[in-house]
C-alpha positions in Angstrom: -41.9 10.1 87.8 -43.3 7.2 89.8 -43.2 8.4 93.7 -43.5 5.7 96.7 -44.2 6.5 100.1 -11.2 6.4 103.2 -11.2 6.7 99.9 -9.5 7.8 96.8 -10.1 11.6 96.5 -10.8 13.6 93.6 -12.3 17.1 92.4 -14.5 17.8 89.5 -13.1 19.6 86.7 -13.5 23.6 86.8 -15.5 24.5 83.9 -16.6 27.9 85.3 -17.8 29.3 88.7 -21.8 29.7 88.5 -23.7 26.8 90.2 -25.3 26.2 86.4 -21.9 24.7 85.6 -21.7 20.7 85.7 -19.8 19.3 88.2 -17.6 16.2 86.2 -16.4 13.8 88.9 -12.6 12.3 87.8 -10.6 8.9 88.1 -11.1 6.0 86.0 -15.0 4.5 84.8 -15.8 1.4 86.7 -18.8 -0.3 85.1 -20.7 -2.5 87.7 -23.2 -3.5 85.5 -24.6 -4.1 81.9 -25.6 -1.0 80.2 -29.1 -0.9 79.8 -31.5 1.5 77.2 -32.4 4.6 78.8 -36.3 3.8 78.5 -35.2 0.5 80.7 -32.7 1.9 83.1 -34.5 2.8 86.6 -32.7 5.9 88.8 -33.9 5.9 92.3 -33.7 8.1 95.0 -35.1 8.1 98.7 -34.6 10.6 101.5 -33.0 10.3 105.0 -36.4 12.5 106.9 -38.0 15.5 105.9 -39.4 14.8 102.3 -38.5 16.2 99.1 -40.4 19.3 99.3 -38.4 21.0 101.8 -37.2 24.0 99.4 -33.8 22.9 100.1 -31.2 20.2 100.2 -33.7 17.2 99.0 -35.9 19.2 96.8 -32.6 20.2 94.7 -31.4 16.4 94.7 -35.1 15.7 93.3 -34.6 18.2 90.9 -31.6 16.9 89.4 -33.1 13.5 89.0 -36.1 14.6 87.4 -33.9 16.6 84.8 -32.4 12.9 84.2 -36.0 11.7 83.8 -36.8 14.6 81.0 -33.5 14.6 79.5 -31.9 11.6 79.5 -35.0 9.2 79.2 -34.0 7.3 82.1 -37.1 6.6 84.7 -37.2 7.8 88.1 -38.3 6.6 91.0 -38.4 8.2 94.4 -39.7 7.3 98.2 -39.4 9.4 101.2 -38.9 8.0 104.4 -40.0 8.7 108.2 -38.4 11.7 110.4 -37.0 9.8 112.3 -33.4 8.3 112.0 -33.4 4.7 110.9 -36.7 4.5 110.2 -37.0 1.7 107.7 -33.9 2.7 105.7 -33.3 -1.0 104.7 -36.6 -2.4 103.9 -36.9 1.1 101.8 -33.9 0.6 99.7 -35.0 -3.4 99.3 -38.0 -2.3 98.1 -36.6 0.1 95.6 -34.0 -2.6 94.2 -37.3 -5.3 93.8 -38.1 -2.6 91.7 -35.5 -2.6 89.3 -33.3 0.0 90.1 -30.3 0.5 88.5 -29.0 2.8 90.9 -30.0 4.3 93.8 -28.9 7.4 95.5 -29.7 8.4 99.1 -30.1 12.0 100.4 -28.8 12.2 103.4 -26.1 11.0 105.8 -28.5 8.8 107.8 -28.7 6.3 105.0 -24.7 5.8 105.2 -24.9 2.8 107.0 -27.7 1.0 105.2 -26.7 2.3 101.4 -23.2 1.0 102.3 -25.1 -2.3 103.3 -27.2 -2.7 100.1 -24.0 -1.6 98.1 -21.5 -4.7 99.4 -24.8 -7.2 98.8 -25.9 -5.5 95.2 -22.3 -5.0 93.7 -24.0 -4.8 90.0 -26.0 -1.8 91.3 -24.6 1.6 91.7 -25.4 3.2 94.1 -24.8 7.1 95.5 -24.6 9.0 99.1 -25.0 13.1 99.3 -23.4 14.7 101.8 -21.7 11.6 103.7 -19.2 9.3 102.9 -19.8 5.7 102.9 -19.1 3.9 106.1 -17.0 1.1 104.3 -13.9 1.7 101.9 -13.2 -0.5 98.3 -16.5 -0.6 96.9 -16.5 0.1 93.0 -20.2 0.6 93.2 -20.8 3.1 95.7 -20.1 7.2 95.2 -20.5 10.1 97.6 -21.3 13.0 96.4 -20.0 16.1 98.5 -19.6 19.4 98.9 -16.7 22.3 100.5 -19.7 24.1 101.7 -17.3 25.9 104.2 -16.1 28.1 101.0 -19.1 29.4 100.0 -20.5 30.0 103.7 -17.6 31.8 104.4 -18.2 34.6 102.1 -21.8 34.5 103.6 -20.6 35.0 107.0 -18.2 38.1 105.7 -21.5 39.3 103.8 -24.1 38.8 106.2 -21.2 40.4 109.1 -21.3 43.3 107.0 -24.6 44.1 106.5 -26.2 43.2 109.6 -28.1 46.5 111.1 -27.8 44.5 114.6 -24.4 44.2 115.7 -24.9 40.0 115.4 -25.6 37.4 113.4 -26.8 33.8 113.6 -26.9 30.1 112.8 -27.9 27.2 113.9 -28.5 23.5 112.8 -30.9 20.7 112.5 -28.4 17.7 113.6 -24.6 17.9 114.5 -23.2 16.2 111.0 -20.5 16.8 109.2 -22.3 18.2 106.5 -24.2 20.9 108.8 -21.4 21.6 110.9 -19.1 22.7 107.8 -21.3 25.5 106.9 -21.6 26.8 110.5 -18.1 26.7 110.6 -17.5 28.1 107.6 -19.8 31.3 108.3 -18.0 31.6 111.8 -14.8 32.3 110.0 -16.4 34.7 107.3 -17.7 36.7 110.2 -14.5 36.4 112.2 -12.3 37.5 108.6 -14.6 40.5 109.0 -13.9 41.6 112.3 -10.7 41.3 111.7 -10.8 43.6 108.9 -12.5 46.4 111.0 -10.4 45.6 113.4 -12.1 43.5 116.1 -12.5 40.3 117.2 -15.9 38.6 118.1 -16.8 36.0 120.3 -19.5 33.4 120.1 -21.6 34.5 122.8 -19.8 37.4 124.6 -19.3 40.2 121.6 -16.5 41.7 120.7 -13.1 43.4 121.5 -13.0 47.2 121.1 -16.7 47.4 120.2 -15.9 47.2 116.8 -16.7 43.6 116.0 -19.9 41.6 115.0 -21.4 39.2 117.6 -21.3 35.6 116.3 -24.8 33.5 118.0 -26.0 29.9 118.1 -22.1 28.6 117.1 -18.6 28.5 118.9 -16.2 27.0 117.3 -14.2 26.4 120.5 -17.0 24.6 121.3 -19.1 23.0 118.7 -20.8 20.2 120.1 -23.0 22.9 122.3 -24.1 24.9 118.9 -27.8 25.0 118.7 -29.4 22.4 116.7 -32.8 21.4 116.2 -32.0 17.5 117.1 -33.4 16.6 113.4 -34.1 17.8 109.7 -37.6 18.0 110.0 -39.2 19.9 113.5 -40.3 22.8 111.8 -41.9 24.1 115.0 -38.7 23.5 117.4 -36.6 25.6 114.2 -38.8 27.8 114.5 -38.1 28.3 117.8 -34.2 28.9 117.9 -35.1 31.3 114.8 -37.1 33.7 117.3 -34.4 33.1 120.1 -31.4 34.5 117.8 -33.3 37.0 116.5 -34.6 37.4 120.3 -31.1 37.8 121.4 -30.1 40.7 118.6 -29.0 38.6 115.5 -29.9 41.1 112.6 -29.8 38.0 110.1 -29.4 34.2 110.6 -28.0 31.3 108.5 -30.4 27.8 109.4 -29.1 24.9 108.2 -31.7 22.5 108.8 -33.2 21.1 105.4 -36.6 20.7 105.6 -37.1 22.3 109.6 -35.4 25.2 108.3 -38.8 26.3 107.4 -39.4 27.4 110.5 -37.0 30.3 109.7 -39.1 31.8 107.3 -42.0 32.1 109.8 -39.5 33.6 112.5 -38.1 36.0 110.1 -41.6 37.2 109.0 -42.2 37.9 112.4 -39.2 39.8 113.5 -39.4 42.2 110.7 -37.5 44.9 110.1 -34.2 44.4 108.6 -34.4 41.1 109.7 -32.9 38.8 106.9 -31.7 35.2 106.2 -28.8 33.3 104.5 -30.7 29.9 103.2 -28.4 27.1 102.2 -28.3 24.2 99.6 -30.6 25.7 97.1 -30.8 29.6 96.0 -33.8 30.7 98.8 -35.0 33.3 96.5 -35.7 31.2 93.8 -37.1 27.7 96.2 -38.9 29.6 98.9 -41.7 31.8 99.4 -39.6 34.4 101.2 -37.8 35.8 98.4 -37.5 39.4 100.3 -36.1 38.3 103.5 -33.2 36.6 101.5 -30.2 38.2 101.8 -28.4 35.2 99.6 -27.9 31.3 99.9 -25.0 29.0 100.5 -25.6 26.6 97.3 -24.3 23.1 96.6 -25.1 21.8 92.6 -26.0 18.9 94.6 -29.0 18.7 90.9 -26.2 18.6 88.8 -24.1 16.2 90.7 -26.9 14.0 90.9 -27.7 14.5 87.1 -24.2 13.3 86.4 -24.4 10.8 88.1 -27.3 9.1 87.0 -26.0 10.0 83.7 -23.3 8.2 83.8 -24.5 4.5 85.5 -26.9 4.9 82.7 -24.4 4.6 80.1 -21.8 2.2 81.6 -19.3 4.9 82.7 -20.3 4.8 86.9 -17.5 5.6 88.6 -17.2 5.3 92.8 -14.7 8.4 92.9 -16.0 10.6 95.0 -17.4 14.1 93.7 -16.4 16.8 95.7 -17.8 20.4 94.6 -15.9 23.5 95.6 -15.2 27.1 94.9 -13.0 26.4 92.1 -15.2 24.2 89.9 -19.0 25.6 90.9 -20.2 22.8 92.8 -20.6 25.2 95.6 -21.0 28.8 95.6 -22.6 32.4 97.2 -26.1 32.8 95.5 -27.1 36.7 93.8 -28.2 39.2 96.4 -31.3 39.7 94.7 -33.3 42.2 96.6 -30.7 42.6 98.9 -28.4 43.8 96.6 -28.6 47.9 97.5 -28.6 46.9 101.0 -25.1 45.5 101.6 -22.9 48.1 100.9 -20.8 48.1 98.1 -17.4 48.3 100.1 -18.7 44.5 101.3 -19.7 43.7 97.6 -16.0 44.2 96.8 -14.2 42.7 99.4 -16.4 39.1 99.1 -15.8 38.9 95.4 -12.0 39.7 96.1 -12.2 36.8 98.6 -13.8 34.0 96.8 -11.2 34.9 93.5 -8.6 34.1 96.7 -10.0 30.8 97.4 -10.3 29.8 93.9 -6.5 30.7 93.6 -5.5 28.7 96.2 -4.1 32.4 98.2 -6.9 32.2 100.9 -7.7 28.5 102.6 -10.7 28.4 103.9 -10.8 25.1 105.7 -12.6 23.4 108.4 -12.6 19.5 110.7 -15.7 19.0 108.3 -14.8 19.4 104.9 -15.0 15.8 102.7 -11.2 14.4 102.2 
């Protein structure tokens, strides 16, 4: 790999419910440009901040792309970008079409604006967005690729409820998007399904009713906007800090969603000790990270596989701009293993999760938020 420095919806087709499964975005092919061999056809990626090595939501975008290197032939090219927003978005996806690319997909909802740019001036170049929609309608050459994260966090906020040693829990984000905000959301109502099921009811800050309920920190759904954030994806020390305040505060375990500053979690965990746990998201912690035994589980999006598609498919003339939208139902999202964890949540939890996400994939529990893609 060479490295430099509303629309019309659809869903992919279920073909199982483990995150290995592809996700197979529907609607009609539209080729925007002449099939090329895969030796000649350039797939190119660059990040919105934060890198590709941030054991999360870029490095598994990466990932995907190089499986299209290895298996389909194609060559890929990727550049990262500054951490701060708009910092040379434009001149960086210029630079990556003098190349030669053939299509090129941004990570990251900051590159909306200038991908959706590059896309109305390049119409025989494809081009892809993760995890934001583009900011102009009617363009047969430009597909986001999203995610119903609020399904799978859900289930984390149930689990993570119901093991918690602490009486509380936690999140907290890198920037208020869409795409962040759905999985805080999400895990607000997992925790909230399981107070109700004991029988309480807790608040975002003030605990809850009848002393039976688990204490929801850093998010209030009432009140979103004053969630904590980090103010970007890539201020490892500032995660770190709202890490040691939750846990400061009583959270027994905590869900950051912060890409590459979500780091800083790892360090604040480590500190804390004890029972102390996490919920990572995008990619399976245990697996990316090098705190494999303060994993309790992961919120995952395929977002390898949906990129892998992708690419596969603007490499052989079959590109279409329908949207990909993983969920429940067809694996493109979905509650890692337990791992280690897996004799500390107890079993009556276990049960009640798995019960839960066969509802959502049945269509007899919604589990919906303001954020989810359309």
């Amino acid at each position: 790999m060479e490295t430099v420095v509303k629309k019309k919806t659809c869903s992919v087709m279920a073909l199982g419910l483990t995150t290995a499964l592809a996700l197979a975005a529907c609607g009609s092919a539209t080729t925007t440009g002449s099939p090329v061999g895969p030796s000649d056809f350039k797939a190119c990626m660059l990040s919105d901040e934060g890198g590709f090595s941030d054991q999360s939501f870029t490095q598994s975008a990466k990932d995907g792309l190089d499986r299209a290197e290895s298996e389909l032939g194609v060559k890929a090219i990727v550049t990262e970008t500054g951490s701060e927003p708009d910092s040379g978005y434009a001149s960086a996806i210029d630079s990556l079409l003098r190349q030669g690319c053939r299509i090129v997909i941004g990570a990251g909802a900051a590159l909306a604006e200038d991908l959706t740019d590059a896309a109305e001036n390049h119409p025989d170049i494809d081009f892809a967005l993760i995890d934001a929609d583009f900011t102009r309608d009617g363009l047969s050459n430009a597909k986001p690729l999203l995610f119903t994260v609020a399904e799978a966090a859900y289930l984390a906020g149930y689990t993570a409820a119901g093991t918690t040693t602490t009486g509380a829990v936690g999140t907290y984000g890198g920037r208020a998007t869409p795409a962040v905000q759905g999985f805080m959301e999400g895990f607000a109502q997992g925790v909230a399904r399981y107070n109700a099921d004991r029988g309480g009811r807790a608040g975002a800050t003030g605990g809850a009713d009848g002393g039976t309920g688990v204490e929801l920190l850093g998010w209030d759904p009432a009140d979103p906007e004053n969630g904590s954030f980090v103010g970007d994806f890539s201020d490892v020390a500032g995660s770190r800090r709202i890490a040691e305040q939750l846990f400061a505060q009583g959270a027994g375990i905590i869900m950051p969603v912060a890409g590459n500053a979500g780091r800083g979690a790892l360090t604040a965990v480590a500190s804390a000790g004890g029972d102390r746990g996490i919920v990572w998201v995008d990619a399976d912690g245990y697996e990316y990270t090098d705190a494999s035994q303060y994993m309790m589980t992961s919120v995952i999006k395929d977002i390898g596989t949906a990129v892998y598609d992708t690419v596969n498919d603007a490499s052989s003339g079959a590109f279409s701009a329908d949207p990909s939208i993983g969920t429940l139902e067809n694996g493109g999202v979905s509650l890692a293993p337990l791992h280690d964890w897996d004799s500390r949540v107890p079993a009556d939890v276990k049960a009640r999760v798995e019960g839960l996400r066969q509802q959502i994939i049945d269509g007899s529990l919604d589990v919906s938020t303001r954020y989810d893609p359309s």
